[in-house]
N, C-alpha and C positions, 0 to 999 in steps of 0.2 A: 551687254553686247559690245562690240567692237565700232562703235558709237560710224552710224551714219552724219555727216555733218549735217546740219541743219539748212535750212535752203533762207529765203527772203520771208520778209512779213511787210503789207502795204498798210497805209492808214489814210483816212482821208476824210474831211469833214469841210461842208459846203453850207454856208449861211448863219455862222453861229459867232457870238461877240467873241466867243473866249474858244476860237477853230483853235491855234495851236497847242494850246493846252489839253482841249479834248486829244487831239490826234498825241498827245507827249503821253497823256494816259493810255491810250492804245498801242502805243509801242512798249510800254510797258509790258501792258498784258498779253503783246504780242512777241516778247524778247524770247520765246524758247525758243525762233521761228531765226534767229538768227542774233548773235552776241560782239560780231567786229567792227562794225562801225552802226552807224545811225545819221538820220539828216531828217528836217521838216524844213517843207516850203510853203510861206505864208503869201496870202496875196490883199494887198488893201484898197484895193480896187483900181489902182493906179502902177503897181510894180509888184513885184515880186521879192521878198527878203528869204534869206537862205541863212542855214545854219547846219555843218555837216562837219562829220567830228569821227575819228576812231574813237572805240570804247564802249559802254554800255548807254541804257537810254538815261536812267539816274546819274550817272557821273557826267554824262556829257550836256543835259537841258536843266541846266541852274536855271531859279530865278530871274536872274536878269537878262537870259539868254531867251525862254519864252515871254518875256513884257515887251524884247526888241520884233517880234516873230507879229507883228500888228495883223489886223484884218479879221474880215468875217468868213475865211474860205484857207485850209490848209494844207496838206498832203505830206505825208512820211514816209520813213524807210528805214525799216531793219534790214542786214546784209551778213550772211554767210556767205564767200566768194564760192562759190560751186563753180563759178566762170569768172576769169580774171583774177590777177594777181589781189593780195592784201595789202592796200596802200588806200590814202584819201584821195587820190584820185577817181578812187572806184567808188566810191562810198556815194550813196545815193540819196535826193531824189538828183540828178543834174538838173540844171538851168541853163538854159541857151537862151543870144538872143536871134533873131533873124526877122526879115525881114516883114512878116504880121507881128513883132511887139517877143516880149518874151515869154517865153515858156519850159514846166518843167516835168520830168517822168520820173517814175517811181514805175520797179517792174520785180515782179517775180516771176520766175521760169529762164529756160534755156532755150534758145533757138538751133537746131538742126544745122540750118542754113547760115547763120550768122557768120560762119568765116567763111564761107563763099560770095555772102553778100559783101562783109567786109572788103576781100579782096577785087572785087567790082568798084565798090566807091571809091577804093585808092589811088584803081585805075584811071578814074575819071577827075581826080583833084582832089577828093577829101582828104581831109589831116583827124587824126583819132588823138583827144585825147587821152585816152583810158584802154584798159581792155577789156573791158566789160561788151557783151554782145548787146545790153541795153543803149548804146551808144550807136550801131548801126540804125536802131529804130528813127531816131532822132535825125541821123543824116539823110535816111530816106524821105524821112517828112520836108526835110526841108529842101533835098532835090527836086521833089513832087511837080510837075506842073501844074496839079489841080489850085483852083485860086481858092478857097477859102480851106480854112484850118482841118473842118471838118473830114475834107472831100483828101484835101493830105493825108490824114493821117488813115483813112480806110485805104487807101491806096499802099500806104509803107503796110500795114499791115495785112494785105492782102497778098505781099512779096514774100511774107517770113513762113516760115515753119517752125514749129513746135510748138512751144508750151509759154504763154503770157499771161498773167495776170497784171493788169497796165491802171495807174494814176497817172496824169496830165493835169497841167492844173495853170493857166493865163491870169491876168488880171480880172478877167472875167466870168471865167467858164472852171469849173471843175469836168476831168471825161475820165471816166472809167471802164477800161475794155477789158473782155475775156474769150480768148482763145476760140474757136470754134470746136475744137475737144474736149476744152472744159479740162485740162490737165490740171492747172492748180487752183485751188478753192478761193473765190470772192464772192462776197454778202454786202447785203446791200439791207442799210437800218435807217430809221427815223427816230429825234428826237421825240419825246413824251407831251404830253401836253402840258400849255406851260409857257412862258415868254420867248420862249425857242424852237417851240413844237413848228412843223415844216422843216426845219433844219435836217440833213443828209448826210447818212454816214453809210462809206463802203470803206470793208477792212478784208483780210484776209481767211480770218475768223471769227464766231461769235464772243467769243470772251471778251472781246474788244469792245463789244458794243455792251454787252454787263458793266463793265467798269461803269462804263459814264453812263448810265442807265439811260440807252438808246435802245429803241424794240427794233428785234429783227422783222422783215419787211419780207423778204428772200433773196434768193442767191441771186446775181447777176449770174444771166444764163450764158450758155456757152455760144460763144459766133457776136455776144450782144456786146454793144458802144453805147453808155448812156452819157447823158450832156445834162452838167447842171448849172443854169442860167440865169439872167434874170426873167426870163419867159417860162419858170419852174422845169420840170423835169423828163425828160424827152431820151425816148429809147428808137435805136436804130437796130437791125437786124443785114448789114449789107453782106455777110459772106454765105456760100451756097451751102447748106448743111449737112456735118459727115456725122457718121457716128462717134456719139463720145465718149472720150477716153479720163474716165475722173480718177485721179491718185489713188489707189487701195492702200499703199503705203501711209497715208495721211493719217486711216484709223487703224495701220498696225502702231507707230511711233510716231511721225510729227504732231500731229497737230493737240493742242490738248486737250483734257478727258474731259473737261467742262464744255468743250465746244458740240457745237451741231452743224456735222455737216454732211453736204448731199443730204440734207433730213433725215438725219438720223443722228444723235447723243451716241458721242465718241465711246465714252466709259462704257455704258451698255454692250455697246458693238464689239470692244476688246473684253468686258466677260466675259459675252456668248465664247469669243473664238476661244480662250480657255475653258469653258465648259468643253466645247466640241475634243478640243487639243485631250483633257481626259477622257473624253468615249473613245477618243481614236488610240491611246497609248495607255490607258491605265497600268501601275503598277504598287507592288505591295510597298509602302513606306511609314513613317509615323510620324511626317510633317510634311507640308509644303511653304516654300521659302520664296520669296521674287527677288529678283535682281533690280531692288526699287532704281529711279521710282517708275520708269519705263514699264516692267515687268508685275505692277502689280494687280490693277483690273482683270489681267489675265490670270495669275496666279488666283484672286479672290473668285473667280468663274471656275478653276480647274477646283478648287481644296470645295467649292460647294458642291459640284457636280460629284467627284470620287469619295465626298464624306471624312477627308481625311484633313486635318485641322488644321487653318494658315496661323507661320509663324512668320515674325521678320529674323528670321537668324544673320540678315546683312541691314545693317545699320549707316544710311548713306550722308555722309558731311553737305551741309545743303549750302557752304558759307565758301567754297572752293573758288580760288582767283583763277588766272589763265595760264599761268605758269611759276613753275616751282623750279628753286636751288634743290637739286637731288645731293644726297650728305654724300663723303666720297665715303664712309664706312656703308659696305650693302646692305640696304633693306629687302629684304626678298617682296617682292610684289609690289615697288614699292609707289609705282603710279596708279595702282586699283585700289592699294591703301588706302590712299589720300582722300579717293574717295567714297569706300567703303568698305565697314569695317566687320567680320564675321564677329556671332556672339557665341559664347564657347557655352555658356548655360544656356542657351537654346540646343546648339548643335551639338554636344557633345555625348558620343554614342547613340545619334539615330540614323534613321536611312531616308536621306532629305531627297525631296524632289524639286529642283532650284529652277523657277521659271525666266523666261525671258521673250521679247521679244522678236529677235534675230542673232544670227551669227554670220558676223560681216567674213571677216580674217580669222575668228578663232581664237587670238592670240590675251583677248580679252577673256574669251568666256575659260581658256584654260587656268588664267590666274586666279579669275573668283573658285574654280574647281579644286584648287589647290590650297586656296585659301580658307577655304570651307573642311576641307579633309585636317588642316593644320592648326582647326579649331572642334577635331575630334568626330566631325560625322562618320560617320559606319561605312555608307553608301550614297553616293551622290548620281541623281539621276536627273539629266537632262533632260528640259522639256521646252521649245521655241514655239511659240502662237502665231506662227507664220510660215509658210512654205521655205525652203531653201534657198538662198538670195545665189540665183546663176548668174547673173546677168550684170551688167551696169544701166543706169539710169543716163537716159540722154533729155529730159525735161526741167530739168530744174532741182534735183538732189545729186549732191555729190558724193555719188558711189564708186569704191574704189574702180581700178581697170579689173578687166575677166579674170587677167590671171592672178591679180589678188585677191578675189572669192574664192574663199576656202573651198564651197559648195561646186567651184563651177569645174573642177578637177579630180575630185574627189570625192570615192563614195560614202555613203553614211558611215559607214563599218570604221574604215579612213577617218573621218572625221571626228569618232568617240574615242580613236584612239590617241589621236592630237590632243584633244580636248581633255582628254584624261578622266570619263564618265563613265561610271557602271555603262548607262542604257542612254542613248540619245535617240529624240525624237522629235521631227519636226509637224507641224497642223499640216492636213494636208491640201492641196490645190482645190479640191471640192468641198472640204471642212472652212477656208476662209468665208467662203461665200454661205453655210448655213443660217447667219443670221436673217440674208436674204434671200431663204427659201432658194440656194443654190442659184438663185437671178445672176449670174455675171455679166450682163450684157451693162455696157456705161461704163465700165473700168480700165482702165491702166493696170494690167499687172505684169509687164512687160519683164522686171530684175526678175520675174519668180520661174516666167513661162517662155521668156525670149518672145513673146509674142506684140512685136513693137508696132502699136498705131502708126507713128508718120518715120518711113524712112528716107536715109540717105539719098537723095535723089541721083535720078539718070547715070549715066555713065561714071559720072564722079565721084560713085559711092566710097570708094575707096580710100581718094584723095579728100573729101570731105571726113570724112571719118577721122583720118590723120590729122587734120588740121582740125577739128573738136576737141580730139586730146591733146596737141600741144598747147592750145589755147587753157584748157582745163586743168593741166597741170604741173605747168611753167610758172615759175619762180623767180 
């Protein structure tokens, strides 16, 4: 696909000798979730040490870099800028100090309101260092009247709109909050039994908590603030309860296939919707192919369900840096090359059905279609495990604007013919949801259906909206 960027990933670990290194393993296993910067914040019961860095979680947390990361209590951050520019300014967890002691946040998601509320703080004295809307958070806490930390921070959070999955983390206390939508996914684990067992892990996803072989416990529900203390582990519930809105996008593409989330095993969920994706589009062929590695759970659900045998006929380079010298002599295709590669002894002279995720722009899925043809296929027929992406995401994935959806202008017919596909075919609106017996209620599928949980407020829908995209995607 024409790759959505990938949003943030949290990590955090509360009461354990060796906190920053568990949380350096979970940002590990949580890198798909975001690849330009990273940071962990330690606490030794007495201050807070930092370490925040562009780059990946392995290049950037040397040895000596988690021996200096002390304490029994951690918190991290992976960062795709979906909001705010690419710079280490923005690179997360921050640390502030003020006036209860210091303190630091780690956030995934977008706030709505964040440049409205922005422009209020500024009016009133605040100075920004960053452009991150995770930075308004932080000023509200710290304007708060309310006198203890706690009572702060339900209050800034009771100001915001949208989508937060939130780490804070003092010399004392770890707090973990989530949204009352429930937009982006936070789990909540315990170590095993064992010199450690009581120790507390909230991550973004469960793979995180496999690594360092922590059991998952469950999710940190939506609207919920937990506190971890020395007085053990303590759940607050202070916002009024709306209905919730959980990412459906998460188990088309983000999150990964090993995880479980909203209860339910990721992998699974992307079979079923390529089984579905072949009841609803079957056609005659004599392979099926994924656009790994995104594409392939759903390709293996569609080639079981139609009986028609899966092949990898795209071969994906798994070792790709972040940017490449392009030769000045032309390689035709030659950024889908790079990272995948068609096989001509698979492909050559059949009538492939090339699965995929989504089609963001198009601009992608027409060079693997080309590239497939230019490695002898017959017939290339499209097949997406996902409704039509009309829409942009205002919660925490950064999706292109309207008018760069392929989808949101144009109709299918249109779009096979950009694409350059025998047959295209997207899953459809009521096909996502068959895993769960058509249940759609609890989800976010706002890019598919334009049907957005929290909007643009009052009168300034307009003006807010403008100032979400400048901030979104200024440079």
């Amino acid at each position: 696909m024409d790759k959505f960027h990938d949003e943030c990933a949290v990590m955090g670990v509360y009461g354990h000798p060796e906190a920053a290194n568990m949380v350096y393993l979970g940002l590990y296993a949580l890198q798909h979730r975001g690849q330009e910067s990273c940071g962990i914040v330690s606490s030794d019961g007495k201050a807070l040490i930092s370490h925040r860095q562009m780059g990946l979680v392995a290049d950037v947390f040397k040895e000596d870099v988690i021996k200096r990361l002390e304490g029994q209590s951690a918190i991290g951050h992976n960062r795709y800028s979906t909001q705010g520019q690419s710079h280490l300014k923005n690179a997360q967890p921050f640390v502030v100090e003020y006036s209860q002691g210091p303190i630091a946040i780690a956030h995934n998601g977008n706030l709505v309101n964040g440049a409205i509320l922005r422009e209020e703080l500024e009016r009133s004295g605040s100075i920004f260092q960053s452009t991150s809307d995770t930075e308004v958070i932080i000023h509200l806490i710290a304007t708060s009247k309310e006198i203890s930390l706690m009572g702060r921070i339900v209050e800034a959070l009771s100001r915001v709109r949208g989508a937060y999955s939130l780490l804070f983390i003092t010399p004392e206390r770890m707090i973990a909050a989530r949204d009352p939508y429930g937009f982006r996914p936070l789990v909540l684990g315990k170590f095993r039994e064992g010199p450690n067992s009581g120790s507390h892990v909230v991550a973004s996803e469960t793979c995180a908590l496999d690594l360092i072989e922590a059991d998952y416990v469950r999710e940190v529900e939506p609207g919920e603030i937990i506190t971890f203390g020395p007085n053990g582990m303590e759940s607050l519930k202070p916002f009024p309860p709306v209905p919730h809105a959980k990412c459906i996008f998460e188990y088309i593409y983000f999150a990964r296939p090993d995880s479980s989330l909203y209860g339910h095993n990721v992998y699974n969920v992307r079979k079923s919707m390529g089984r579905q994706l072949a009841k609803e589009s079957a056609v005659n062929a004599d392979l099926v192919t994924p656009v790994p590695d995104s594409g392939v759970p759903a390709a293996i659900g569609y080639a079981e369900e139609s009986k028609i045998p899966l092949e990898f006929g795209l071969i994906r380079n798994h070792y790709v840096g972040r940017t490449f010298i392009e030769p000045q002599q032309t390689i035709r295709h030659f950024g889908v090359k790079i990272k995948l590669n068609a096989q001509r002894e698979v492909l050559n002279g059949k009538r492939v059905i090339v699965v995929d995720d989504s089609i963001v722009r198009g601009t992608t899925s027409r060079k693997i279609i080309r590239m497939l043809r230019d490695a002898g296929a017959k017939e290339v027929h499209m097949r997406i495990s996902s409704p039509a992406t009309t829409g942009p995401c205002y919660y925490g994935i950064d999706t292109p604007t309207r008018t760069e959806l392929i989808a949101s202008s144009n109709s299918l017919e249109e779009i096979r013919r950009f694409i350059e596909a025998d047959t295209l075919a997207y899953l459809s609106n009521e096909g996502m949801y068959d895993y769960f017996d058509g249940n759609r209620q609890g989800f976010c599928d706002a890019c598919f259906s334009g049907n957005y949980p929290v909007h643009f407020e009052d009168e300034g829908h307009t003006r807010q909206l403008h100032l979400f995209d400048a901030l979104q995607h200024r440079s």
